[in-house]
N, C-alpha and C positions, 0 to 999 in steps of 0.2 A: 559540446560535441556536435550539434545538429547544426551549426553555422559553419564547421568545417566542409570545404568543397572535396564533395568526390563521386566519383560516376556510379562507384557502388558501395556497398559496406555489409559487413559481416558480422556477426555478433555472436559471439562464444560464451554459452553461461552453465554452469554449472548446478544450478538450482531450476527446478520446473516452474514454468513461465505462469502457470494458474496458480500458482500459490499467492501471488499479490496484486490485483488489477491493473492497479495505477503505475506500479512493476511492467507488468505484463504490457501496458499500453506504452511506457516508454521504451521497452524495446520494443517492441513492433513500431513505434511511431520513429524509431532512429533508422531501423534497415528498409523503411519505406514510408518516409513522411506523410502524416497529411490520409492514410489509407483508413483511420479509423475515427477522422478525424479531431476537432482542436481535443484537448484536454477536458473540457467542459462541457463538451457537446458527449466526447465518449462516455464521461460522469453520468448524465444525464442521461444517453440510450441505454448503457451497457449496465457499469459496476452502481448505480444506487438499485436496479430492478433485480442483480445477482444476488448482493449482500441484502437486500431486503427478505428475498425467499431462502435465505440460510438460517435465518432465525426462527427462532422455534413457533410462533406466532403466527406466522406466514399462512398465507392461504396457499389452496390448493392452484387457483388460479395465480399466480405468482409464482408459485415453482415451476408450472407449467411454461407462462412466460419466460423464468429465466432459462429454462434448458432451452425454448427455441431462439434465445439471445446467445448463448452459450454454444450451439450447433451454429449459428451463423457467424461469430467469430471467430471459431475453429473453419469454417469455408473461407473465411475473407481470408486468416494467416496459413493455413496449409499450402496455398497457391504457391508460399516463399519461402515457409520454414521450414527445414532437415532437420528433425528429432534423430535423436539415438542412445540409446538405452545402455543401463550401466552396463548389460553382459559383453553390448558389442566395445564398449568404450575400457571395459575392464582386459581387455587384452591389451590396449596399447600403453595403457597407463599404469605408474610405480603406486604400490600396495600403498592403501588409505592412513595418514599418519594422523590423528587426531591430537590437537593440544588445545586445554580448556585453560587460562588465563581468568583467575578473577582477580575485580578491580574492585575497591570501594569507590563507591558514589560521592563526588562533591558534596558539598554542603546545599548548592546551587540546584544540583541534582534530586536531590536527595529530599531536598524541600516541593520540588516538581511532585516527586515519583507520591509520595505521602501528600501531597494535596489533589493528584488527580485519581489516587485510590478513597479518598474522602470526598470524592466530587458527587455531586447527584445522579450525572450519569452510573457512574460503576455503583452507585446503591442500587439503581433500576438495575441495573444488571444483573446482582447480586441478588436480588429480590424477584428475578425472573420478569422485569419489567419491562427492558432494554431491548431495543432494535437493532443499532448498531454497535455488538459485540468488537467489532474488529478494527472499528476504527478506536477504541479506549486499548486493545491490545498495542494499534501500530504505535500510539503517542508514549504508551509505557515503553517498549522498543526505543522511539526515538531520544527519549530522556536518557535512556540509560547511554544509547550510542554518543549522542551527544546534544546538551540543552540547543544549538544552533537548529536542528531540523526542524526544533518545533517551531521557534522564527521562519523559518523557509516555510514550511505548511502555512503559517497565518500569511504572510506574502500571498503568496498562489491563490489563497482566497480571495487575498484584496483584490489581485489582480484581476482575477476569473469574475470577481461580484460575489463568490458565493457567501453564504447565510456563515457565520463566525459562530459555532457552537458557543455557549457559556463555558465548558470549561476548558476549550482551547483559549478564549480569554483570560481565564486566568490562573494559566499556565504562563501567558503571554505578559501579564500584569507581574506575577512573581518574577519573572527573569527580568524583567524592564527594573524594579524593586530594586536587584541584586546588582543590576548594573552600577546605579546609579551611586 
């Protein structure tokens, strides 16, 4: 979508933009390129200093950091973005229909979702040891959505350089397995 030429662009989302970082930076990085800069750079100022001070571990200096991280990326997107809340948005729109579809898990899947709930990370976790809670939550997320995102996550890293946790490997090693 971001190779697409156009003078301006709009982004309409129905879920709050702090709920996922890397979320959150690719729309802001679609309605205005390049403003919070590359993908790695933003990793790097922003979402590893936020998700650091969310864990229970965290110093008090680190929380401190991430809200003045947090207050400045709310100044850089406010300049562009029109929030509006469900009251104002509940007038114009038809009553909320909810429908919950459940699916069983591939086999493919299913061998992911039980090998990265047996991984070392989510023992730390479990064990209260763990830093990054939320990144073992998105991959359980992504397994279940679909085994391909977690290929697209290890990509990104290649791409980027960054550091290939252990058991996003192998995660990566069991679907390479299943392919073959």
């Amino acid at each position: 979508l971001n190779k697409l030429p156009a003078k301006r662009r709009i982004l309409l989302s129905g879920t709050p933009m702090q709920n996922e970082l890397l979320e959150f930076y690719n729309m802001v990085n679609f309605c205005n390129p390049s403003i919070l800069g590359t993908t790695s750079e933003f990793r790097k100022r922003y979402e590893r200093p936020i998700l650091r001070a969310r864990e229970p571990d965290s110093s008090s200096h680190e929380q401190s950091k991430a809200k003045e991280l947090q207050t400045e990326l709310s100044t850089i997107v406010n300049k562009f973005i029109l929030k509006r809340g469900n009251i104002l948005n509940a007038k114009h729109l038809p009553t909320k229909l909810t429908i919950y579809v459940c699916c069983r898990l591939t086999d493919i899947q299913e061998k992911m979702y039980l090998g990265l709930l047996d991984s070392k990370e989510v023992r730390y976790i479990r064990d209260g040891k763990q830093v990054n809670t939320l990144n073992s939550i998105r991959q359980l997320i992504n397994i279940c959505s679909h085994p391909q995102l977690i290929l697209e996550t290890y990509k990104q890293k290649l791409a980027n350089k960054e550091k290939i946790d252990e058991d996003l490997n192998n995660l990566i090693n069991l679907l390479d397995n299943e392919i073959k």
